[in-house]
N, CA and C atoms as an extended XYZ file, in Angstrom:
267
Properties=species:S:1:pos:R:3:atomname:S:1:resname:S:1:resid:I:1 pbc="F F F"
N        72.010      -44.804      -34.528 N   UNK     1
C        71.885      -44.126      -33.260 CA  UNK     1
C        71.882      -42.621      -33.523 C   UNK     1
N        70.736      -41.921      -32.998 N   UNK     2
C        70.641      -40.374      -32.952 CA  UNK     2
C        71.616      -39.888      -32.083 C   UNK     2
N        72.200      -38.450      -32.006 N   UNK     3
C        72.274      -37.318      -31.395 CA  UNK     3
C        71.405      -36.917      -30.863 C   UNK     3
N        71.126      -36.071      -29.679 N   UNK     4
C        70.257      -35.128      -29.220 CA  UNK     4
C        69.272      -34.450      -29.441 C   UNK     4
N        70.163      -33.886      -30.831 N   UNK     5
C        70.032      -33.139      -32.324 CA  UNK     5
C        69.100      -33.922      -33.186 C   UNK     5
N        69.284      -34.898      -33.005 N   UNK     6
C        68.415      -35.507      -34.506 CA  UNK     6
C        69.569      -36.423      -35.359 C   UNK     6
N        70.485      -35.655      -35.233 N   UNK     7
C        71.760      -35.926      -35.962 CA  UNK     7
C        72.267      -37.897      -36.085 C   UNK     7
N        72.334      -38.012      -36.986 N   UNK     8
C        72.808      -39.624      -37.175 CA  UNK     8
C        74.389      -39.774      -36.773 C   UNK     8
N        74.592      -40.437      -35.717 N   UNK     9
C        76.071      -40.777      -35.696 CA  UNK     9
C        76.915      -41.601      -37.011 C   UNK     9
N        77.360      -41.446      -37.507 N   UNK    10
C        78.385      -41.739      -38.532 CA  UNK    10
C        78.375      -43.142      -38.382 C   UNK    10
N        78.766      -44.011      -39.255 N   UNK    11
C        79.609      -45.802      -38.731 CA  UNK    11
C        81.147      -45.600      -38.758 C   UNK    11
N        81.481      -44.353      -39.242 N   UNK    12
C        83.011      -44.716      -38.768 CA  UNK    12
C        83.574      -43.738      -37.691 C   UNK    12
N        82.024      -43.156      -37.258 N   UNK    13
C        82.401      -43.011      -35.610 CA  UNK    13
C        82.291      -43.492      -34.752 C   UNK    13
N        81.394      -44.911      -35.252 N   UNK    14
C        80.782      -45.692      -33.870 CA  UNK    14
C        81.989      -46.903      -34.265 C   UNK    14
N        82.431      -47.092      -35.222 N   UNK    15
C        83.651      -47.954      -35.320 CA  UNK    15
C        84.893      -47.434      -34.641 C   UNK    15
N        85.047      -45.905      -34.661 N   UNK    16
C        86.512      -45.055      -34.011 CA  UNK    16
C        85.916      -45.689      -32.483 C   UNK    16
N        84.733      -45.575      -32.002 N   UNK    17
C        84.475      -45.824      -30.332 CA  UNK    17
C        84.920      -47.201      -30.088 C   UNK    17
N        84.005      -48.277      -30.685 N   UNK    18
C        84.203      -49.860      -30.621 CA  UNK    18
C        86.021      -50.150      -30.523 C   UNK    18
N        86.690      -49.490      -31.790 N   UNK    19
C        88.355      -49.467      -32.044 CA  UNK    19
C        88.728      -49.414      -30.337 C   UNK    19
N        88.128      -47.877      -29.993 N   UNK    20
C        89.028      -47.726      -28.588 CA  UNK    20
C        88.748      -48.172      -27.341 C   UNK    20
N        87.381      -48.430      -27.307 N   UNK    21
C        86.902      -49.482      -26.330 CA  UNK    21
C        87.358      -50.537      -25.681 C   UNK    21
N        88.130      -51.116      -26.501 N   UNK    22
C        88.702      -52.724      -26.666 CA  UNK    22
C        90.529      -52.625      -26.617 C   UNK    22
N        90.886      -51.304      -27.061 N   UNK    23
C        92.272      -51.294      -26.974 CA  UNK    23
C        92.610      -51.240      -25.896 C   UNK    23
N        93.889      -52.017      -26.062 N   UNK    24
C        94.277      -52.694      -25.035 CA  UNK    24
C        95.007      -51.861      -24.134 C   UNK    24
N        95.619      -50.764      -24.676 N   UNK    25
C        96.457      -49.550      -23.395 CA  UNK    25
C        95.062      -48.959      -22.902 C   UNK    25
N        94.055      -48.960      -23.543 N   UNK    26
C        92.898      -48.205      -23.090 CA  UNK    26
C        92.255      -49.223      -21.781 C   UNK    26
N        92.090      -50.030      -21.942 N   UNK    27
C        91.316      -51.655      -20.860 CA  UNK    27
C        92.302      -51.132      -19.515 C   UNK    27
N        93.881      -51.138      -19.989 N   UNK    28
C        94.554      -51.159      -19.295 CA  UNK    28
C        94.449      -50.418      -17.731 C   UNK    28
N        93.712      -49.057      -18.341 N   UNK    29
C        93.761      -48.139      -17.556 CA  UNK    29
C        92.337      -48.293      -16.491 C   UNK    29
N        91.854      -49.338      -16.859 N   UNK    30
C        90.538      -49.404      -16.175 CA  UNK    30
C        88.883      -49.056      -16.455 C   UNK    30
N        88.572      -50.182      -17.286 N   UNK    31
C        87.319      -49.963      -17.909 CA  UNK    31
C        86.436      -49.336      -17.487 C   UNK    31
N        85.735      -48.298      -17.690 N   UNK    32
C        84.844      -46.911      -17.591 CA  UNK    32
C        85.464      -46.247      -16.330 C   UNK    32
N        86.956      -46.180      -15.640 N   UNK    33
C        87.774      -45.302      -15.135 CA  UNK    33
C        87.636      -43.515      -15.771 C   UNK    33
N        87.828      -42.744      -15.234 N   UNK    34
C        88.429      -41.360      -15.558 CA  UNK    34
C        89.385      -41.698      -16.912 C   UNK    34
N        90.556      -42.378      -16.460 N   UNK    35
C        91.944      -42.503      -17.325 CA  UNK    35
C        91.097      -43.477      -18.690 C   UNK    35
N        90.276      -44.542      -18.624 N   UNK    36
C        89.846      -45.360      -19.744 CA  UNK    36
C        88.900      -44.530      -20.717 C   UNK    36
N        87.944      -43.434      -20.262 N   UNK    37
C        87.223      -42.188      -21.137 CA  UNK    37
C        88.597      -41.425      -21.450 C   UNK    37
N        88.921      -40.575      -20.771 N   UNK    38
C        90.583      -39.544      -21.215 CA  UNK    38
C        90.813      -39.968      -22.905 C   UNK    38
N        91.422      -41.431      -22.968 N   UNK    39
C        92.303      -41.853      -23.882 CA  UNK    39
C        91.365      -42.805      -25.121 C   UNK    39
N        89.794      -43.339      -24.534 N   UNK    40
C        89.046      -43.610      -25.820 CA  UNK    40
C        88.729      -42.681      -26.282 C   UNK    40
N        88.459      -41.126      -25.509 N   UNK    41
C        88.110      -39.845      -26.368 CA  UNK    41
C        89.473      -39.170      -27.059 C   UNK    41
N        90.394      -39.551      -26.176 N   UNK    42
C        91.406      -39.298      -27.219 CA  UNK    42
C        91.797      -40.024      -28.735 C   UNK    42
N        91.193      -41.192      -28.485 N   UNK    43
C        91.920      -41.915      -29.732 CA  UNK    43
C        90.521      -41.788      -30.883 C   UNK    43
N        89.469      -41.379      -30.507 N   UNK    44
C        87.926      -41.137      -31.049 CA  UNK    44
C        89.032      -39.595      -32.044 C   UNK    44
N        89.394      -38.624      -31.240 N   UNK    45
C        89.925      -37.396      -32.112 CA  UNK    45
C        91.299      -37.475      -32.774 C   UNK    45
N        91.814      -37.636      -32.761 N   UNK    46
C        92.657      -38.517      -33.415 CA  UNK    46
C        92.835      -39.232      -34.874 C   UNK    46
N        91.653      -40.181      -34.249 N   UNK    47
C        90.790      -40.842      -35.940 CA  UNK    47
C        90.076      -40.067      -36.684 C   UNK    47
N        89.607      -38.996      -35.696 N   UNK    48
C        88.438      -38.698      -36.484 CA  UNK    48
C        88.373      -36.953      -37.035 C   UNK    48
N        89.203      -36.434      -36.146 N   UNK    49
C        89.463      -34.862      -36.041 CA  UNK    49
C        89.539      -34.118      -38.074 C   UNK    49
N        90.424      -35.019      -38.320 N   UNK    50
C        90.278      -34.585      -39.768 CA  UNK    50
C        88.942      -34.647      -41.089 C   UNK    50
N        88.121      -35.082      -40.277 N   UNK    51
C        86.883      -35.055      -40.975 CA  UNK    51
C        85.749      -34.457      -40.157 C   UNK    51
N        85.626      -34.413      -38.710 N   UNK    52
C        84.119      -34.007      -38.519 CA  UNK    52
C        84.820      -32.838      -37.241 C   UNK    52
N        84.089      -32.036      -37.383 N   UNK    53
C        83.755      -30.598      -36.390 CA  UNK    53
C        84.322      -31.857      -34.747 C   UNK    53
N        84.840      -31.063      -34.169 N   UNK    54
C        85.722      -31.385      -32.446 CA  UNK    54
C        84.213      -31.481      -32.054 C   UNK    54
N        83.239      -30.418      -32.104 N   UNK    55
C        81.749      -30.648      -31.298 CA  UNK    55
C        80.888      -31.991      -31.519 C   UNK    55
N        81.226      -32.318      -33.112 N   UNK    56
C        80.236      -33.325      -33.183 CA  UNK    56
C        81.219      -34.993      -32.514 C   UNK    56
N        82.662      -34.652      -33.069 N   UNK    57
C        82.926      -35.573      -32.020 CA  UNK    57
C        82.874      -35.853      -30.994 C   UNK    57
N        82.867      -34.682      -29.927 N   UNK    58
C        82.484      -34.678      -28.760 CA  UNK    58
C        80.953      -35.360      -28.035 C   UNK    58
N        79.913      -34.685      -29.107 N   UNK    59
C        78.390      -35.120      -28.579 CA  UNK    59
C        78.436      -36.923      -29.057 C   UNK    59
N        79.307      -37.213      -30.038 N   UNK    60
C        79.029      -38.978      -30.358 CA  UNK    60
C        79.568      -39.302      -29.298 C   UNK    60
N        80.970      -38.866      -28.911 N   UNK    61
C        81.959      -39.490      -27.878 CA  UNK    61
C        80.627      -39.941      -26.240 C   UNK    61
N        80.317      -38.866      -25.940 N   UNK    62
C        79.501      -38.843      -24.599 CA  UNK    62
C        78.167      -39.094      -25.078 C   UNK    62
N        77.405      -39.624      -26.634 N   UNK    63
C        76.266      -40.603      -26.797 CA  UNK    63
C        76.984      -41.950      -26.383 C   UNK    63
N        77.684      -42.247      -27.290 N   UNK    64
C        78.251      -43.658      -27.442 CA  UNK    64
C        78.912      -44.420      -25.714 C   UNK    64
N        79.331      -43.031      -24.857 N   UNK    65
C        80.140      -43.484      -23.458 CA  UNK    65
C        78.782      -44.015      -22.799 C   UNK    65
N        77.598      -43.098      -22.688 N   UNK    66
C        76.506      -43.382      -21.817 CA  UNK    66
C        76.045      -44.597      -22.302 C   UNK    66
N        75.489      -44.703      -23.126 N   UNK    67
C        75.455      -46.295      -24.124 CA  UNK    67
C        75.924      -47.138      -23.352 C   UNK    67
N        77.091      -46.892      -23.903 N   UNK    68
C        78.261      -47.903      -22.905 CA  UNK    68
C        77.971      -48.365      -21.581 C   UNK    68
N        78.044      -47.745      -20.757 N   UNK    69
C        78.016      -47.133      -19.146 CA  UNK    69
C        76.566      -48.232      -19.462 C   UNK    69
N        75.262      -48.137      -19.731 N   UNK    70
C        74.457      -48.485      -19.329 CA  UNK    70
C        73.928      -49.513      -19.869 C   UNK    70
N        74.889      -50.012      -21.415 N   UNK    71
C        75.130      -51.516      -21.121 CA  UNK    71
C        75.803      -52.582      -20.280 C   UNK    71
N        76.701      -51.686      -19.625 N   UNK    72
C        77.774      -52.713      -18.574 CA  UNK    72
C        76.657      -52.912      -17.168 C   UNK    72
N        76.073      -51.486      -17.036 N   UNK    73
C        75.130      -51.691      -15.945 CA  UNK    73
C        73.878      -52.781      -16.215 C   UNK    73
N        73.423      -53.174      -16.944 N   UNK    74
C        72.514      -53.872      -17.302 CA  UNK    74
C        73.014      -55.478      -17.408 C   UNK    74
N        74.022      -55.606      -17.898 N   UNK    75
C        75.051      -56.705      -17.783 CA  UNK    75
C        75.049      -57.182      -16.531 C   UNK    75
N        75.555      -56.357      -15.166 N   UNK    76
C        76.186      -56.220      -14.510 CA  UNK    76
C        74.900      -56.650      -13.052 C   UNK    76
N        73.203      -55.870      -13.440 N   UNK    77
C        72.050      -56.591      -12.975 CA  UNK    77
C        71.570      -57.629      -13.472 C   UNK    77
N        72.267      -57.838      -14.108 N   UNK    78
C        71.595      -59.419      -14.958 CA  UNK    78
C        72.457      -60.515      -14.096 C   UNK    78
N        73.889      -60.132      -13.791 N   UNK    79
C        74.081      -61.017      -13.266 CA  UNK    79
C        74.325      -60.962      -11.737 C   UNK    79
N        73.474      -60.058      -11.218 N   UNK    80
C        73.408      -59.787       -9.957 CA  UNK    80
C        72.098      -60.683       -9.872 C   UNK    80
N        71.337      -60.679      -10.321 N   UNK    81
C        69.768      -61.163      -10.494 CA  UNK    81
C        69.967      -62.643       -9.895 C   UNK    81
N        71.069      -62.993      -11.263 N   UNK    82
C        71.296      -64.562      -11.521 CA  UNK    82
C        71.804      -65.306      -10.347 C   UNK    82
N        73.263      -64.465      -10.252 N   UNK    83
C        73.816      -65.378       -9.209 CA  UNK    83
C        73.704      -64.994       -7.541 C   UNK    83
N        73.338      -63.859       -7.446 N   UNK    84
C        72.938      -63.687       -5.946 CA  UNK    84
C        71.308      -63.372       -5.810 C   UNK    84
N        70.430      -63.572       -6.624 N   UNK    85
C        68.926      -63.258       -5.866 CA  UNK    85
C        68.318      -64.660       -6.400 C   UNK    85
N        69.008      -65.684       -7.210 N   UNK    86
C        68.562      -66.940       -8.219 CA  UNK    86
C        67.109      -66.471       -8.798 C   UNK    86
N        67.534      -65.140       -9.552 N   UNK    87
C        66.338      -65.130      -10.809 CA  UNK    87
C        66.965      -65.193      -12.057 C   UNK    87
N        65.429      -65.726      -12.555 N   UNK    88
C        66.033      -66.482      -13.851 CA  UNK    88
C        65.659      -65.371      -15.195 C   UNK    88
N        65.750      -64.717      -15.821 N   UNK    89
C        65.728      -63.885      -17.235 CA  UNK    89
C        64.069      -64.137      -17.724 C   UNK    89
């Protein structure tokens, strides 16, 4: 997955995202909530602060969130499709 930039996101930045995605104080707070971004970008710097520039964590953090965001939405018409309009894929 590119950057903006051109730039290649790392795998053990897209592994720091997947890590906090799924954690469980993170879910807690309400999946793609205000409070559920706050604390996966927190735990993204954290992991990761000692190796890459705060900026480039930042631009993966908000590639990887939109990603996100617009796989759940796609999920989310798929099964709007399915079970309330009965279309089939």
């Amino acid at each position: 997955m590119l950057l903006e930039n051109g730039a290649m996101i790392k795998q053990d930045v897209i592994k720091s995202f997947e890590k906090a995605i799924v954690a469980e104080e993170n879910v807690a707070k309400g999946v793609s909530t205000t409070d559920f971004w706050n604390f996966v970008e927190s735990d993204m710097y954290m992991d990761l602060s000692g190796t890459y520039a705060d900026t480039y964590i930042q631009e993966c953090f908000e590639k990887l969130a939109d990603e996100f965001e617009l796989d759940q939405a796609e999920m989310r018409l798929e099964v709007l499709k399915k079970d309330y309009l009965g279309m089939v894929a």
